[in-house]
C-alpha positions, 0 to 999 in steps of 0.5 A: 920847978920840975918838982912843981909840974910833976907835982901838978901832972899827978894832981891832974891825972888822980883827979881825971881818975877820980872824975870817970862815972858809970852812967845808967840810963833808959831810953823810952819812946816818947809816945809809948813809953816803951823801950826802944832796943838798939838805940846807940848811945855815945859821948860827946867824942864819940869814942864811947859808945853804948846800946841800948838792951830790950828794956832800953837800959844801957851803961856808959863810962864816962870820963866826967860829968861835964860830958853830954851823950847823943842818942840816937836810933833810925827809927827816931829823932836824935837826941843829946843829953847832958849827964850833970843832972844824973843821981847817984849816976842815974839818968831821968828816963831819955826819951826819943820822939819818933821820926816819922820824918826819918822813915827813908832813913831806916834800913830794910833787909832783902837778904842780900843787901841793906837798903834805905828807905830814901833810895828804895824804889820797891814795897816793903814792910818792917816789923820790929822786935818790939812789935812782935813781942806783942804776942807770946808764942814759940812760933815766929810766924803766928806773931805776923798775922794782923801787923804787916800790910798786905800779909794775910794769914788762913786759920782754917789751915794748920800749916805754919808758913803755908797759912800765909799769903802776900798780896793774895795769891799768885799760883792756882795749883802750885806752891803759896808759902812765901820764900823764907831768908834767914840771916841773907839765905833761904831757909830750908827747914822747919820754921819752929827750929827758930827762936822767936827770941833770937829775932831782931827783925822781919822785913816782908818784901811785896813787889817785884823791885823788892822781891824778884832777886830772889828769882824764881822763888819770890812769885809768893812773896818774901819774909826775911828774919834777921835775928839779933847781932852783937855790935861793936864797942858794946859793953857785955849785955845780959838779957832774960825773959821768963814767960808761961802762958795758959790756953783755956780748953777749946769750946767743943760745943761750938760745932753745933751736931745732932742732939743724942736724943734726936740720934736715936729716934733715927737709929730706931727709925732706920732699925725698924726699916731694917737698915742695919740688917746686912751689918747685923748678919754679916760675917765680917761683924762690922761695928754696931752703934751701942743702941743698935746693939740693945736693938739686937739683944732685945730682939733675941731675947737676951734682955727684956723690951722693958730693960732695952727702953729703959737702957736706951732712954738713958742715953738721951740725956748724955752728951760725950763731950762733957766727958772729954771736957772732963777727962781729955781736955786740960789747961795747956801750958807753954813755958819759954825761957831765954838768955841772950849774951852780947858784947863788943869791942872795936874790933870784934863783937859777938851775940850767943843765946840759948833758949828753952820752950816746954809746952804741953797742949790741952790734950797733953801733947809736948812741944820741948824746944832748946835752941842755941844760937852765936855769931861772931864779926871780927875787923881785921884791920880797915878792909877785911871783916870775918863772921862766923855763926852756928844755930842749933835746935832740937826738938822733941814733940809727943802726942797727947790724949785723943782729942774731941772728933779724932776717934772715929769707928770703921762706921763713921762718927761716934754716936753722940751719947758715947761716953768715955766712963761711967758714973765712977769714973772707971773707963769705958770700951767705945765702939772701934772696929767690930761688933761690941756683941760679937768681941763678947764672944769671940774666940771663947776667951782665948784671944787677947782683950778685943775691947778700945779703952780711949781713956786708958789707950793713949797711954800704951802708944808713945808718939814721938818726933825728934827733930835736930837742925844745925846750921852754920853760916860763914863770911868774909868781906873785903872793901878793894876800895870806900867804894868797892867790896866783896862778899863771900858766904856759906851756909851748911844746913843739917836737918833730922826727923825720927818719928817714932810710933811705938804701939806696946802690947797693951795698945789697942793696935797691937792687941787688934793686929794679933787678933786679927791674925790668930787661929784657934784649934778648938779641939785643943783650945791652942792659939796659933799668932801669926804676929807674934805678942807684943808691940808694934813700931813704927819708924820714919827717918828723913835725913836733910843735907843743903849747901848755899854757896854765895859770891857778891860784888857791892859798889856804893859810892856818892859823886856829889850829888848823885849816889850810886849803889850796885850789888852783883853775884852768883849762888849756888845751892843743893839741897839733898834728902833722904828717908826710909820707914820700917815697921818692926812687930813684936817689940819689947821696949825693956829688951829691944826684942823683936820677933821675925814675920814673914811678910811674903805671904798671904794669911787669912784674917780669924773674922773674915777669912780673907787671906791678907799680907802682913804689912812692912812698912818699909819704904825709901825715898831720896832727892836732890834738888839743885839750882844756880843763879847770877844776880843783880842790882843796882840804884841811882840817886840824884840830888836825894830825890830821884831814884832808880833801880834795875834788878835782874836774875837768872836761875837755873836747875835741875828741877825744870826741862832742857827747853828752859834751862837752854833759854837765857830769860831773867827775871828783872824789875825796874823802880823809880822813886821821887821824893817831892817834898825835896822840890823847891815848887812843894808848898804844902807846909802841912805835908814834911814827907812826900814821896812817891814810887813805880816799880814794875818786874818778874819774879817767879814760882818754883815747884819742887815737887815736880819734875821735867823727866818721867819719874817711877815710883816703885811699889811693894810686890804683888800680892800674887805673883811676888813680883815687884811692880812700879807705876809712872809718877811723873809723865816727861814734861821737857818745857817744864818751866817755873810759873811767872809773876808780873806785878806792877806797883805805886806807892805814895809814903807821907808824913804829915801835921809835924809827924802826927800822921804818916803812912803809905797807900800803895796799889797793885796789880799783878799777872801770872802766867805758865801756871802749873794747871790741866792740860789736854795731851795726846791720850795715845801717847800717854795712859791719861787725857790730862796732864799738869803743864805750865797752861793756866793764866791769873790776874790779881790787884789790890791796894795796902794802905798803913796809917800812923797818927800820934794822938796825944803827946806828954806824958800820957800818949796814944798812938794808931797804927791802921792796916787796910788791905783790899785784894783780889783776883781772877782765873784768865786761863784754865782748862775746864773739862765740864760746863756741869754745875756739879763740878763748880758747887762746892764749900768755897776751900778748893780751887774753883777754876772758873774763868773770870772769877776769883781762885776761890769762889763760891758757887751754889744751886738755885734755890726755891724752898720746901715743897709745903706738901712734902718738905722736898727742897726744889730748885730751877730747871732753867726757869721751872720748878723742880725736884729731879735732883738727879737732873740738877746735880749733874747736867740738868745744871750748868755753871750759868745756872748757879748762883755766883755769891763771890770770894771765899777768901777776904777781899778785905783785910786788916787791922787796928792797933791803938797803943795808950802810955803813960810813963812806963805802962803801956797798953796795946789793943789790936782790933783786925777785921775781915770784909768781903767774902762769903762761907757755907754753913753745913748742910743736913745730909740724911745719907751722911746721917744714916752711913756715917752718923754725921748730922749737924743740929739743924736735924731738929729744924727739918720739916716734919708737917705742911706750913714748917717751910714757912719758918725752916729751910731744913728738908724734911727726912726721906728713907732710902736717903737721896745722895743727890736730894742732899748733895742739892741742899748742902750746895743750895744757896740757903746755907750760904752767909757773908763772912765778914766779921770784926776781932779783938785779936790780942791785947797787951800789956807792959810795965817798965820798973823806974830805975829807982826801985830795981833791987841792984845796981848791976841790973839795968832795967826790968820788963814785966809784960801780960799778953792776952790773945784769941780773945773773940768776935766783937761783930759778925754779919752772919746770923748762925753764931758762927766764926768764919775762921773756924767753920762749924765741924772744927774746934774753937780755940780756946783764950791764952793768956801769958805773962812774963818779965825781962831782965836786963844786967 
């Protein structure tokens, strides 16, 4: 008998062995096709567990076939699925239907807690992973702009973080970027040390329920980027993706300037007036146009009048950017690559990634990135959970080639027939700094080449920063109770920049600078160099050290049917930065060689004879930054469907006066949150989800730039006396204080029609107070009659509606995701030292502090056309006709005789996204839009024109005879030019469009291989992906062909186009 179970024991046992089965699968959005990443994949048991890759692929062993597995994710519907019917272990794709139902359901990050949506009272937003690989690109950032509610990014500006706004402004003069927390801390360094790869999740958080935790830093609004964790009992998980994405050359001829040949009919014009004879004869040789210097050699008979014609005439037909086109601007190509590691076990779980970016731009400027990243989380035992991580970059940029506008003579702009080679190609000298007639001679051949080659120069200059981050974060978490826990973390921050401008011997620089200092004895034909030969560097160093140290208490327990969630703590951070600068001459780069100068005393300049002090370059800074805050937070829910929350948070530092840090003043929100469809009076069967929010609070805005106390910046000697001088940076302001936001918010969140159409609508309004702004003080206690206080008051609303709509189900789907914003505001309270109209007139880019009116408004002069006799703009006196510019451009106008047009920014905003799937293709169209603001198209300037060279091509539409006012508004050219005739026109209201405009901001597209076709078994899923980006207007309402993001005077970016692919093993 013993013989007979032992027997049967080792049948059973071989035959449990034998029956465990690898079991792979894909996991795919129902709508979309697309992959859904973190879905959680577990047996029946629940024992076994898996997650879900980027491709959505996963692994799972399974102890039969006869097991089923559920798969489930926050953002869908769960789903269990059998595995009998699996070939060769490969199940059909698993696909989930989004839960629109569920959206309560999943969690939002504020950087100091995880909340569901069911008990959050404030507004927030949730872009995925997914959702921002849409776009290609080494900047997490840039991947915001058209996909978050309420988030609107400024292209006009260059600034990574400070291109964006949250719900509009809410600071006049002080800081606009919104707050950034990276993994639950504020960031502090340069956002390009992040890998967008590395992200799993950005939450932006709107109102003061959701933001004013964050204190006196959150009046801006908050971004939170979590990246990517491993997780618990997890098989070990390899990903990589390859991307290269190519950037067509800008379109230089969008900025529509003078044509070459109308350029030199006014440089032979203002020549025969004789407006270029005080440069001619000056001795300071100051730089000719090389039209004017065939002008002057004709004249003294160096060339015939014949030969100078023939000279000028052809120049007509050039046009300089062709050259630039041919010889600066290439491709730009952007290669990213990443690998990312994760595994987990019941007890710990880990997540490492490294990461390579190598981009150059279309002027060969380089961008190399490498980044690493790991995190740790370890159990130890039922309480007590440690985590660890460090994240490391270094980044190495280089300037590239000169780009289009960026050479600028001392006279002004390049003329526009200034080519850079000639017909074969060889390098051309462009006009810098002196008179290209006078260098020919000067020194009689001893001085060092005088001459600016832009397309040999870049080459002999080596622009480099080097940038390295570290960061390390540490934390512990201990549960007292179910209920009850702690949490400690630290975050260390070390941050370094090098900058690097290295000028060799055979720059332009270095050879200008030696000249520049030379004398000559002719006598004995000796060069005296007062810089010694060689190269020039520049250096700047700046050393970034901050320290966050956090203590928080949780509480999360559920009484029956009343839950209750509280967090409480305290920070603390500092922030501590350094830097220094030098300039070294006569730098040889092979032996590290330097030569000694005496920057003590004065030497005369070899043209002008003017004695100078050779610059040093050496300056140093330091600062220290320090806050300390108490915070908390608590929600209570009854019955899950009233919810209420208080928050509250008191900070102080060393950046604001006595007075405040004295005052115990929090900055607080109170929510509340009703999910009516939960009620049993809801009879609208059609409506599943309906829920609605209030939330009011403070939170606030701090300027790290200024101080409470009198600050002195101390300067280089006198040039004199040698003595050192400083000057008063800051005067003392002890009441300094951080600006303060109120914001008021109601929300509606619904899903409707069986999740075929869900959203939110959500309206605003917000006050803030103790704005940095001017201030009138006592002049004779202080050398200035104004000064930035906390004076300067703003309101601003808005609504943000999000819209989603499944439009089609099956096996083709197409889902709609809608983005309206509606924002605006006004001034209340702002010191104003004029009622001129000349102080308020402007291109709508500056603040425009008029009360009642938008930050940004856009003001102009009345306008009365062309005088037919004269071509003379006019405008209005009061109510009569008038040319006396100097009384319209200064006190003859006040700010209630201008024309008021309306905001320069957009009172509207948003965007369209339609997703078309069909299996594994998926195809994305986002379509943003802009409504409901005006710009200023520039305006002919003769002034500009005759000084500087700076003319748009309007020129050639100027009026010329009687009856041109009928079809031109373009003055007609005056000489002497009028500075107030043009200040007029280029503020008149004729050059003034509507901004509105309609884009198709980037397409993508992505291919998921059947599991089927993959080459090997141990590769999970593969991800092949196009996206296309800047790809054009679809609608304008202006009539000049202008692009309102990119004003005429800047440059068009050009298409970019990226494909890649993602592997999973």
């Amino acid at each position: 008998m013993k013989q007979i179970l032992l027997s049967c024991t080792i049948i059973l046992c071989f035959l449990r062995l034998h029956a465990q089965v690898n079991i792979k699968g894909t996991v795919l959005d129902a709508g979309t096709g697309q992959p859904i990443e973190g879905a959680m994949v577990q047996s029946r048991s629940g024992s076994i567990a898996a997650v879900t890759t980027v491709t959505g692929s996963f692994e799972i062993r399974l102890p039969s076939l006869q097991d089923s597995l559920l798969v489930q994710h926050g953002s869908y519907s769960p789903r269990w699925v059998s595995v009998a019917g699996s070939s060769n272990g490969v199940l059909p794709p698993v696909l989930l239907q989004a839960a629109y139902n569920q959206l309560e359901e999943v969690p939002v990050s504020t950087g100091l807690q995880l909340l569901s949506k069911e008990r959050a009272t404030g507004s927030f937003d949730k872009i995925s992973a997914s959702r921002l690989n849409e776009q290609v690109g080494s900047n997490i950032l840039a991947r915001l702009e058209g996909v978050a509610s309420g988030l609107y990014a400024d292209n006009k500006t260059n600034a990574a973080s400070g291109s964006l706004s949250i719900r509009g402004l809410s600071s006049i003069n002080g800081p606009r970027v919104p707050l950034i927390i990276l993994d639950n801390f504020p960031y502090e360094g340069d956002i390009n040390n992040i890998n967008p790869n590395d992200v799993e999740s950005i939450s932006i958080l709107k109102d003061a329920a959701a933001a004013s935790i964050w204190g006196t830093r959150a009046g801006n609004g908050v971004i939170v980027i979590t990246t990517k964790k491993g997780r618990l009992n997890q098989a070990l998980n390899i990903s990589v993706n390859n991307n290269i994405s190519f950037t067509r050359s800008p379109d230089l001829f969008y900025d529509k300037k003078i044509n070459s040949s109308d350029f030199i009919d006014v440089e032979l014009f203002l020549y025969e007036q004789g407006f270029y004879n005080s440069n001619i004869s000056s001795t300071a040789r100051p730089v000719l146009s090389p039209v004017v210097e065939i002008l002057v050699r004709r004249d003294n008979g160096s060339i015939s009048p014949a030969m100078a014609n023939n000279y000028i005439d052809a120049y007509r037909s050039k046009d300089s950017r062709n050259d630039w086109n041919k010889y600066l601007y290439n491709t730009g190509v952007n290669r990213q690559h990443a690998l990312t590691l994760n595994a987990g076990t019941d007890k710990m779980s880990w997540n490492a990634s490294v990461g390579l970016d190598d981009n150059k731009d279309n002027l060969g400027a380089g961008f190399k990135r490498i980044t690493g990243k790991t995190d740790q989380r370890f159990l130890i035992g039922k309480r007590l959970q440690l985590s660890a991580g460090l994240m490391y970059s270094t980044i190495h940029s280089t300037a590239g080639r000169p780009g289009y506008g960026g050479i600028q003579p001392a006279s002004g702009d390049l003329p526009p027939y200034v080519m850079l080679a000639d017909e074969a190609g060889r390098p051309l000298p462009v006009m810098r700094t002196y008179s290209q007639g006078y260098l020919d001679t000067a020194g009689a051949g001893k001085l060092l080449n005088w001459n600016y080659y832009p397309l040999t120069d870049y080459k002999n200059v080596d622009n480099s920063i080097r940038q390295q981050e570290l960061l390390a974060t540490a934390g512990l978490k201990y549960d007292f109770t179910k209920a009850l826990g702690i949490e400690l973390g630290l975050q260390h921050q070390e941050a370094s920049s090098d900058a690097t401008q290295l000028y060799n011997a055979q720059s332009f620089a270095a050879r200008d600078l030696v000249n520049g200092f030379s004398s000559i004895d002719y006598s004995t034909g000796a060069v005296t160099y007062l810089i010694p030969r060689g190269g020039i560097r520049n250096d700047a160093h700046t050393r970034t050290k901050s320290y966050n140290i956090r203590g928080q208490l949780n509480f999360n327990k559920r009484f029956g049917q009343q839950q209750l969630n509280a967090i409480a703590g305290y920070d603390v951070r500092q922030i501590k930065s350094n830097g220094h600068s030098a300039t070294t001459y006569g730098y040889n780069a092979g032996n590290l060689s330097y030569a000694p100068v005496d920057f003590s005393r004065q030497y005369p300049h070899f043209i002008t004879g003017a004695n100078t002090l050779i610059n040093d370059g050496v300056g140093f800074s330091d600062k220290t930054n320090r806050f300390l805050s108490f915070f908390g937070n608590a929600a209570y829910t009854l019955q899950s469907r009233y919810t209420f929350s208080l928050s509250g948070r008191r900070d102080a530092s060393n950046l604001f006066g006595v007075n405040t840090n004295n005052k115990w003043s929090p900055l607080w929100s109170a929510g509340t949150a009703w999910e009516i469809s939960r009620e049993k009076f809801f009879r609208m069967p059609w409506m599943d989800f309906l829920k609605a929010r209030v939330t009011y609070g403070k939170s606030g805005n701090a300027d790290p730039s200024r101080s409470a106390y009198t600050t002195i910046q101390y300067l280089t000697p006198n040039a004199f006396t040698f003595l050192p001088t400083a000057r008063i940076d800051q005067f003392a302001n002890p009441s300094l204080k951080w600006e303060q936001v109120s914001m008021m918010n109601i929300g509606l969140d619904f899903k409707a029609f069986k999740d075929r159409l869900s959203g939110s609508i959500e309206h605003y309004r917000k006050k803030a107070i103790n704005l940095i702004g001017i201030a009138e003080v006592d002049y004779t206690a202080v050398s200035t009659s104004t000064l930035n206080k906390n004076s300067a008051q703003m309101k601003g609303s808005g609504w943000d509606i999000v819209l989603n709509s499944e439009n089609t189900k099956g096996a083709f789907s197409w889902r709609t995701n809608l983005l309206w914003s509606i924002n605006s505001d006004k001034i209340t309270r702002y010191f104003i030292p004029t009622k001129d109209g000349y102080f308020f007139v402007g291109d709508g880019n500056s603040i425009n502090p008029v009360i009642g009116r938008p930050v940004y408004s856009l003001y102009s002069y009345r306008w009365a056309g062309l005088d037919p006799a004269t071509g003379d703009p006019r405008g209005y006196l009061g109510d009569t006709l008038s040319t006396n510019y100097n009384a319209l451009t200064s006190d003859g106008t006040q700010l209630s005789d201008l024309v008021y047009h309306g905001r320069s920014l957009p009172k509207q905003f948003g965007s369209i996204g339609n997703t078309f799937s069909y299996r594994g293709l998926s195809i994305t169209a986002r379509v943003a839009y802009k409504f409901g603001y005006y710009f200023r198209n520039p305006g002919l300037r003769y002034s500009q024109l005759f000084n500087n060279g700076r003319a748009p091509a309007s020129f050639a539409e100027r009026w010329q005879k009687p009856g041109d006012e009928l079809g031109t508004h373009v003055p007609s050219l005056t000489y002497p030019a009028d500075y107030n005739r043009d200040l007029f026109y280029a503020f008149s209201e004729v050059l003034v469009e509507k901004g509105d405009h309609i884009r198709l901001q980037y397409i993508s597209l992505s291919y998921n291989l059947p599991a089927r076709v993959l080459p090997r078994k141990s590769i999970r899923g593969i991800n092949c992906y196009v996206s296309i980006k800047n790809i054009g207007i679809l609608w304008r309402a202006n009539k000049s062909g202008t692009d309102p993001d990119y004003p005429v005077g800047s440059i068009l970016p050009g298409r970019n186009t990226a494909l890649g692919f993602t592997v999973n093993f």
